[in-house]
N, C-alpha and C positions, 0 to 999 in steps of 0.2 A: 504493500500500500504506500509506503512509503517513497519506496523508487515511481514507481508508474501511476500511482491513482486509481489505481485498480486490484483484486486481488490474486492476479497473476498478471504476466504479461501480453497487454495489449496495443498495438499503434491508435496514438491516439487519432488518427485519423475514421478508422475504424466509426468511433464512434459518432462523428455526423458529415461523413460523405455520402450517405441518406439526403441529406437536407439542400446538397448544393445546387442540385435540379431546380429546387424551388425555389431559389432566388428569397429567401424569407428576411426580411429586416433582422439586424443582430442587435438592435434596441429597442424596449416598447416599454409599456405598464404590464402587458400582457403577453408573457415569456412561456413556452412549451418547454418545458425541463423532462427529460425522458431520465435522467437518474442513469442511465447509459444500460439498465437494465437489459431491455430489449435486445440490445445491440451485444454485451455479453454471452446471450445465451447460445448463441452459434460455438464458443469456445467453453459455455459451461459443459454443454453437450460430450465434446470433444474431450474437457480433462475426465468428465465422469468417466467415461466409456473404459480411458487409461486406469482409474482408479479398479475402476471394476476385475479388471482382467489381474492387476493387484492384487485385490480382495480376494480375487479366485486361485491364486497360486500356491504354493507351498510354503513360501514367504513370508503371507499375512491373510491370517485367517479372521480378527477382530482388529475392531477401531482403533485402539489402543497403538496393536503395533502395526499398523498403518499408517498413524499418526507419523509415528516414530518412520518409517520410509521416507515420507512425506519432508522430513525435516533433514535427512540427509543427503535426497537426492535435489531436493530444490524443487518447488513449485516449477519455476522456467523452465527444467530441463521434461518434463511433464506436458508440456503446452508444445502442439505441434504447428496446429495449424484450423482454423475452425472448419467446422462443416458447413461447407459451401451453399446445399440445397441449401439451410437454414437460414442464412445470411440476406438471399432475393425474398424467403419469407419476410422477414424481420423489415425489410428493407421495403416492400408491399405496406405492412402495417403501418407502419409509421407516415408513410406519403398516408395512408388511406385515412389516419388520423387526422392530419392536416388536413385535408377534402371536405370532414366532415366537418369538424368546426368549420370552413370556410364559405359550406352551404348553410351552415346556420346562424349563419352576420359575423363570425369571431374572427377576428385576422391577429395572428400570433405574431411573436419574432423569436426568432432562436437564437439564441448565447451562442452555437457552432463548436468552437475549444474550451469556452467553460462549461458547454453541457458535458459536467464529471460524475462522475459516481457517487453516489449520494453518499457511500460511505455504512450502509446498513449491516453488514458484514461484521465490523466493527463494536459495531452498538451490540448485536446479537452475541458477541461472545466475549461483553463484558470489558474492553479495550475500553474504558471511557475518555481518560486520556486522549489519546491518540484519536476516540472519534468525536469528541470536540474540538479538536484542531483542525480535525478535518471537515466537521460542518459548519466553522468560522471561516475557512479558506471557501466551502462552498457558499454562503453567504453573501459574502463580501464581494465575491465576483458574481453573481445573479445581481446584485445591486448598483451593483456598478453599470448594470447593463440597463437598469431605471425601471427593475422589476416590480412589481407593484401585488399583483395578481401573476402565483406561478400555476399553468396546467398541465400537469401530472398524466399520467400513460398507463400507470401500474401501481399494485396495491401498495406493494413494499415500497414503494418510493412517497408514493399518498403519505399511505402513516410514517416515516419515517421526518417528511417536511412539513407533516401540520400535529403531529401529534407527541414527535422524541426533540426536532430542534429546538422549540421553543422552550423548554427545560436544560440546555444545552448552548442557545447561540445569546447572549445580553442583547437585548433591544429587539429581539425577533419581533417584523413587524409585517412578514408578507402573507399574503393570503393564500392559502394552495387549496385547489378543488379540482378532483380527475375529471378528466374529459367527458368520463360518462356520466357525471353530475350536469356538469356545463349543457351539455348536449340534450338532456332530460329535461333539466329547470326551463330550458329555452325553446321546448317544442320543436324539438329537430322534426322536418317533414322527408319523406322520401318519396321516391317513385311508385306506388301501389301497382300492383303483378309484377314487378321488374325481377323481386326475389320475395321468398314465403317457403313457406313449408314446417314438418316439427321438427322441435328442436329441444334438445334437453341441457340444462343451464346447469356449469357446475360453480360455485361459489367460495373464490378464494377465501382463508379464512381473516388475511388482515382487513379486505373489505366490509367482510359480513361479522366479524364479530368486534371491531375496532372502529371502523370509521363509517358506519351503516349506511354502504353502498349498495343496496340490498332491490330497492323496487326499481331503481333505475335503469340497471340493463335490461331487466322486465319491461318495461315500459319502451323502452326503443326497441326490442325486437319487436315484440306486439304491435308497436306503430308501423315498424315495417313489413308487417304481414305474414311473420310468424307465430304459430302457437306453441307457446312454453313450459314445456312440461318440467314436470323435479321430481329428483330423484329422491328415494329415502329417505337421506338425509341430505337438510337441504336448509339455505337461507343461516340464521346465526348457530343453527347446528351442524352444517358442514362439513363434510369429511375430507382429511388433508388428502393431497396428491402425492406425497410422498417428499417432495423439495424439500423441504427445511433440512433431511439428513443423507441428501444425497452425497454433499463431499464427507462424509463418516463411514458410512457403510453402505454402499449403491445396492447390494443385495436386498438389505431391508425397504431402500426408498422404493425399490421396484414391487415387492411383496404389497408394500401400500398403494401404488400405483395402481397393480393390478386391482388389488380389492375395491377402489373407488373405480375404474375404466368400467367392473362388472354392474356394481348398482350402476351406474351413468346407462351403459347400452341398455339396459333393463327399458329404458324408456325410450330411447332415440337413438338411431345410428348416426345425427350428426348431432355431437359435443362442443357444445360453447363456451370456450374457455374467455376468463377477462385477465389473464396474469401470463408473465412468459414463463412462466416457472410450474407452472400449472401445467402449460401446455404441450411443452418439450417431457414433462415427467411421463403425462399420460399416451402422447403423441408415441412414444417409446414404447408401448406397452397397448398401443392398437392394432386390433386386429384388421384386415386387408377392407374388408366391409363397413367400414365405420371411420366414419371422416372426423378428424379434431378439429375444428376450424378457429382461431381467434374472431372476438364479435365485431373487430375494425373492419374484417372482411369483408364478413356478413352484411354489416349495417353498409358498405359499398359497394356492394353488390358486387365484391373483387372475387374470382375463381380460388381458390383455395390453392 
């Protein structure tokens, strides 16, 4: 974190050569801060997959001495290279997030080199130090940039800018609300027959049980002409996708994976995820029949 801003190594180009197509202002009141999430998961995908194959050897059988791998071989020497398909995904959502607000009056500006890592990683495993330095340094450069109102992409990044920095950053004064509050509160309209169909909603847990994002992607599919079905468990009951312990033990995060992918198809063979970390987990652990699709898509009526 320290060397790159990230928690392995990434160009920071990487994370918004997305944005340069669209010519977006690099100053506004009203700033799209992606937290670099998104743009990560092509190479989270990529160290898991390394870890796993770890996990599975003779080597290292528990977390513990995995850890202990992990610490002698070097994060970097670990990272190869991200997965490519993921990458034009990731790279679709994010334009398609911008579309959307931009059909519904919102014109954003993008930060470009300060949109950094929000630094949740950190927070999560008790670094506090270290991730208050590092939510001051992201601060201070979102402000710089005349942010006022930040729009957020992703759960973890949501809670992380309206719910950890202000106990964390002195004077925190900016507003953050996800995209898909913005888009809900403001009556997003679409095209009616353009896209439809059912669809089964799985709900990250920092949304639905932290920062009650909960009727809102309900409400823009619905408006777009699908019906929404839930699963079991569902809404601020939730059932994890497995992410939170996939750099620990990928074995277990997949077992969980699977067990939420099953109640999910139970209802729908297309899965609407609102999180990257959601999606990449279960995307992993679908079967050929059954579409994972993020709801940026959907609500764009973008091909999967």
């Amino acid at each position: 974190m320290r060397r790159y801003g990230f928690p392995f190594p990434v160009p920071r180009e990487a994370v918004y050569s997305w944005a340069k197509p669209l010519k977006l202002p690099e100053r506004g009141p009203v700033i799209l801060y992606t937290g670099a999430l998104y743009q990560l998961t092509p190479y989270i995908a990529s160290v898991v997959e390394q870890l796993s194959t770890i996990e599975g050897s003779k080597v290292s059988g528990i977390a513990l001495k995995l850890s202990g791998i992990l610490s002698s071989l070097g994060v970097s020497k670990l990272v190869v290279r991200p997965k490519s398909d993921m990458v034009s995904v990731v790279e679709r959502i994010l334009k398609s997030i911008v579309g959307l607000l931009e059909r519904s009056g919102v014109k954003v500006a993008y930060p470009y080199e300060d949109d950094m890592y929000s630094g949740v990683l950190l927070y999560d495993l008790g670094l506090d130090e270290l991730f208050k330095g590092h939510a001051v340094k992201v601060y201070k450069a979102l402000k710089s940039r005349g942010a006022e109102l930040i729009v957020t992409v992703d759960p973890h990044t949501t809670h992380i800018m309206r719910s950890v920095y202000p106990r964390y950053v002195d004077g925190y004064d900016l507003k953050v609300k996800s995209y898909l509050e913005i888009l809900a509160e403001g009556g997003a309209e679409f095209k009616q027959g353009s896209i439809g169909g059912r669809v089964v909603i799985h709900d990250p847990c920092l949304y639905a049980r932290f920062e009650n994002v909960v009727e809102h992607p309900r409400k823009l599919l619905s408006t777009a002409g699908f019906e929404v079905l839930e699963p079991r468990r569902s809404r601020k009951m939730t059932y994890c996708c497995g992410g939170p312990i996939e750099g620990l033990t990928p074995r277990m995060a997949e077992m969980i994976a699977k067990t939420r992918f099953e109640e999910l198809r139970e209802k729908s063979k297309t899965i609407v995820t609102l999180c990257p970390i959601c999606y990449i987990n279960l995307k992993a652990v679908a079967e050929d029949d059954v579409d994972v699709v993020d709801i940026a898509l959907l609500l764009s009526g973008v091909k999967p």
